[in-house]
C-alpha positions as CSV (number, residue, x, y, z in Angstrom):
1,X,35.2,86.6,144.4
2,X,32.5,89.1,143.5
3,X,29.7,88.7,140.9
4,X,31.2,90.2,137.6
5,X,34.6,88.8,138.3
6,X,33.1,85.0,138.1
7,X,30.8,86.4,135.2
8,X,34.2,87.1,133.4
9,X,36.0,84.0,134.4
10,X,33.1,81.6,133.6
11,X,32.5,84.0,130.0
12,X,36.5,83.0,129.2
13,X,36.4,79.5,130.0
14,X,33.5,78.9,128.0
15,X,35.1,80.5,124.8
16,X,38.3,79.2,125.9
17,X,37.0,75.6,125.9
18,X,35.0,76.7,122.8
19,X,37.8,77.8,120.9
20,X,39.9,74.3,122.0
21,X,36.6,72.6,120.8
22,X,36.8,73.8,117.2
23,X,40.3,73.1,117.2
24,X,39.9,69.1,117.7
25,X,37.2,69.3,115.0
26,X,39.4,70.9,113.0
27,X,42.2,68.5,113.7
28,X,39.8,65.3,113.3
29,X,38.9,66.7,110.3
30,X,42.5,67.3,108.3
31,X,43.0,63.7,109.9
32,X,40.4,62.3,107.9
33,X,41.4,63.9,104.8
34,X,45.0,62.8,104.9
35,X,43.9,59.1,105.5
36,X,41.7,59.8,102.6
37,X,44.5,61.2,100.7
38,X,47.6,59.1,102.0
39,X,49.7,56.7,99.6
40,X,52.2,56.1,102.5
41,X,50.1,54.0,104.9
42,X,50.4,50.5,103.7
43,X,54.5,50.9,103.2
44,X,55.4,51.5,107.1
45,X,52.8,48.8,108.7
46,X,55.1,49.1,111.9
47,X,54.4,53.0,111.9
48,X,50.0,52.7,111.4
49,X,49.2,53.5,114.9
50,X,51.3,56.7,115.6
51,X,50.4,57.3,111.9
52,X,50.3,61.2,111.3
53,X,46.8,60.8,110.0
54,X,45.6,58.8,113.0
55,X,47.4,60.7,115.5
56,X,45.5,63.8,114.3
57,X,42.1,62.1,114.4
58,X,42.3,60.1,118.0
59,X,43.4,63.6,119.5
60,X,41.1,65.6,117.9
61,X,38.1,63.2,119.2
62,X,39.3,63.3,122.2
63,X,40.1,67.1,122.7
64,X,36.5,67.9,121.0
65,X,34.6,65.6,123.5
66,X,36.2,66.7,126.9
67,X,36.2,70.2,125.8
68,X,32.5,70.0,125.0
69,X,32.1,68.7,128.5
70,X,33.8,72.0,129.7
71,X,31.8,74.0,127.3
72,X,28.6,72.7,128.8
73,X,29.8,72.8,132.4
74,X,30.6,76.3,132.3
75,X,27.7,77.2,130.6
76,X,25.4,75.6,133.2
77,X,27.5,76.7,135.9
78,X,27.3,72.9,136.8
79,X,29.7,71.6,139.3
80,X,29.9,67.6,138.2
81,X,30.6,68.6,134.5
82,X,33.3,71.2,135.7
83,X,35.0,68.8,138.1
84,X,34.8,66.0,134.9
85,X,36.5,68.5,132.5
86,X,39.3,68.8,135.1
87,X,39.7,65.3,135.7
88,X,39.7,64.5,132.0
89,X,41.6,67.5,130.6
90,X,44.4,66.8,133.3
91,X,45.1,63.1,131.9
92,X,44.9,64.2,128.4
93,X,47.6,66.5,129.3
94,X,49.7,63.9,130.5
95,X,49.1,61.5,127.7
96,X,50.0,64.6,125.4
97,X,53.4,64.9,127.7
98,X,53.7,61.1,127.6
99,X,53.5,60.8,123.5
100,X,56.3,63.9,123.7
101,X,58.5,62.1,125.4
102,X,58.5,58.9,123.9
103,X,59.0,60.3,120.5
104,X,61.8,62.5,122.0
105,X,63.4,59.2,123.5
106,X,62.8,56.8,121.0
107,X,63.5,58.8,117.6
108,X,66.6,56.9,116.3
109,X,64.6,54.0,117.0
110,X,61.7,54.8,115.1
111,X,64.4,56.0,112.1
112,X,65.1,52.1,112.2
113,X,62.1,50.3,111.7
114,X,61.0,53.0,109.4
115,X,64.2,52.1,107.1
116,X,63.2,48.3,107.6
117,X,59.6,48.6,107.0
118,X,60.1,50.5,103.6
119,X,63.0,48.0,102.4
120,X,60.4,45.2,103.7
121,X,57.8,46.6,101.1
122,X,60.4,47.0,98.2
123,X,61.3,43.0,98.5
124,X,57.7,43.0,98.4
125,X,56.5,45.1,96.0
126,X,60.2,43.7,93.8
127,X,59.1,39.2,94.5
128,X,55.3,39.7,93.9
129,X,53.5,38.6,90.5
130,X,51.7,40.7,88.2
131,X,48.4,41.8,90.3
132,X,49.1,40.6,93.6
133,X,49.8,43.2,96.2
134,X,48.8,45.5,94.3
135,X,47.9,48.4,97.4
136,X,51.9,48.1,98.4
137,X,52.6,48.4,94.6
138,X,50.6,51.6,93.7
139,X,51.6,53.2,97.2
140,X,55.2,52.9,96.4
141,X,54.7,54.4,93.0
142,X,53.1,57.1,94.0
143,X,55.7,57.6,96.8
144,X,58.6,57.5,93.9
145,X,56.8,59.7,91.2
146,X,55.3,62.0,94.5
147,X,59.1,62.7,96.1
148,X,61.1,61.8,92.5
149,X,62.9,59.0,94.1
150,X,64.1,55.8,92.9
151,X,63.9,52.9,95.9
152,X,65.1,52.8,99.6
153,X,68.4,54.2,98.9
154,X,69.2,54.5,95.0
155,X,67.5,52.7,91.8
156,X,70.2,49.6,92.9
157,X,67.6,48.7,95.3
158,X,65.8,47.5,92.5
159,X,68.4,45.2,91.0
160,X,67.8,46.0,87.5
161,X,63.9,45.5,87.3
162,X,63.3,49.3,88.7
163,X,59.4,49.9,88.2
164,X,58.9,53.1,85.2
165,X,57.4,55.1,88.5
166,X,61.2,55.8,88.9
167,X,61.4,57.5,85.6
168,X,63.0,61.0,85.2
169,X,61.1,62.1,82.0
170,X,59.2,60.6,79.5
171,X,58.9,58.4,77.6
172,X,59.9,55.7,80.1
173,X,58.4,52.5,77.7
174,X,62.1,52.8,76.2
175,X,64.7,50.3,76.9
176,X,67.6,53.3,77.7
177,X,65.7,56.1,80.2
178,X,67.2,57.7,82.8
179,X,65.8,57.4,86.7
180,X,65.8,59.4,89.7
181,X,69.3,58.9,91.7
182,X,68.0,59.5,95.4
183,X,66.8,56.8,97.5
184,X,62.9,57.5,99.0
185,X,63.8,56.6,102.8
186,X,65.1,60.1,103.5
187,X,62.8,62.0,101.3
188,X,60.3,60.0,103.6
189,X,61.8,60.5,106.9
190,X,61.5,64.4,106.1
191,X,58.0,64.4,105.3
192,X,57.0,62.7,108.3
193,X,59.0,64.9,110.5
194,X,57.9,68.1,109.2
195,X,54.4,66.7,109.3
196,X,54.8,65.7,113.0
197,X,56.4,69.4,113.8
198,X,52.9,70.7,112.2
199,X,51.0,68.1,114.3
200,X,53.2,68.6,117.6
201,X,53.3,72.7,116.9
202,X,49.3,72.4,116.8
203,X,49.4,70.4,120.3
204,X,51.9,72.9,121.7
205,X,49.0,75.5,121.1
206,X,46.5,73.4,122.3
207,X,48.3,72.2,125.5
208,X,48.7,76.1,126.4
209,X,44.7,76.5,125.8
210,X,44.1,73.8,127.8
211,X,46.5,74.9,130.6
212,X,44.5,78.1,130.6
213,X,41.3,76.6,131.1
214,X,42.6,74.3,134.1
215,X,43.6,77.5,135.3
216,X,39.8,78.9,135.5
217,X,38.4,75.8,135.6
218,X,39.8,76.1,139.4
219,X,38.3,79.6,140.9
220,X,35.3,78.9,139.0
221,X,34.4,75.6,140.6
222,X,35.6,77.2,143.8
223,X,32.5,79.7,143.9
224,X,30.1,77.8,143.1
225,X,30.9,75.1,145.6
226,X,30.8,77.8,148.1
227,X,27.1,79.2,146.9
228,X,26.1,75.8,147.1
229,X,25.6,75.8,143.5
230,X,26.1,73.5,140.2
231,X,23.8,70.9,140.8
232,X,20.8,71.7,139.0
């Protein structure tokens, strides 16, 4: 491999890994805001550590760190960092496969205990006295006025103390006011899917970036093992 053609190789991995590393920043950072932002969180305790928010923020950090190694290694034309990139970057692919899969086997499942954790908070949120769980409380309000829905599956959930968050119109202080028909679990179940097809259509992208740069990453670490360099 001549000169220019590992000048090119090592100039696209380097922006390659560049452009990844902005990504997981970017990712890390619209984590944080949702988690910042969420009402949902407390409702589906079963559900907190695949948790969109989270999801976005452990594989951003990740993602940003190795590809900063890969950044630096192909910057420095240094062999140990390359080497470490490839190591790394080919078990965070896996793990990215791994987390596909499992969400592609087990989706009725999680459909179950996300049904069960949100009726769990209702009997909650329904048997508590005036100030106690009062996170689970506001959470599900919001959910209800957020989504205009009216307990897990219909204001009966409720059995004839329904909250005024399920309120149509105002005013709601009356004793006759009419409240939202639909039930929240489905109105929830959509959300999070459509927010893990964002999430999952950003890894798709990343995955191929990464792919790329394992692709490089090889010819690249090839020449300089054979000019003896990369150690310095």
């Amino acid at each position: 491999m001549n000169r220019s053609c590992v000048n090119f190789c090592k100039a696209t991995l380097v922006k390659l890994n560049f452009l990844c590393w902005l990504c997981g920043a970017f990712v890390v950072a619209f984590g944080e805001f949702q988690m910042i932002h969420s009402k949902f969180a407390s409702l589906i305790p079963t559900f907190w550590p695949i948790y969109p928010a989270n999801t976005l923020v452990v594989t951003g950090t990740i993602v940003t760190c190795v590809c900063y190694i890969g950044v630096l290694g192909g910057m420095r034309e240094n062999r140990c960092m390359l080497i470490s990139f490839f190591i790394l970057m080919v078990i965070l692919m896996l793990v990215e496969l791994a987390m596909a899969l499992v969400f592609l086997i087990y989706s009725r499942e999680i459909d179950s205990y996300f049904e069960k954790d949100l009726k769990r908070s209702l009997e909650i949120y329904r048997q508590s006295a005036p100030g106690a769980n009062q996170t689970i409380k506001d959470d599900f309000d919001a959910v209800q006025h957020l989504f205009r829905c009216c307990g897990v599956h219909g204001e009966a959930d409720w059995k004839k103390n329904v909250p005024i968050s399920c309120c149509t119109r105002d005013p709601c202080n009356t004793p006759f006011h009419s409240n939202w028909k639909e039930g929240c679990v489905d109105k929830l179940k959509n959300w999070f899917a459509s927010n893990y097809l964002s999430t999952g259509a950003g890894v798709v992208t990343m995955f191929i970036i990464q792919f790329i740069c394992l692709s490089i990453t090889i010819p690249v670490f090839c020449h300089f093992k054979r000019r003896g360099l990369g150690y310095q």
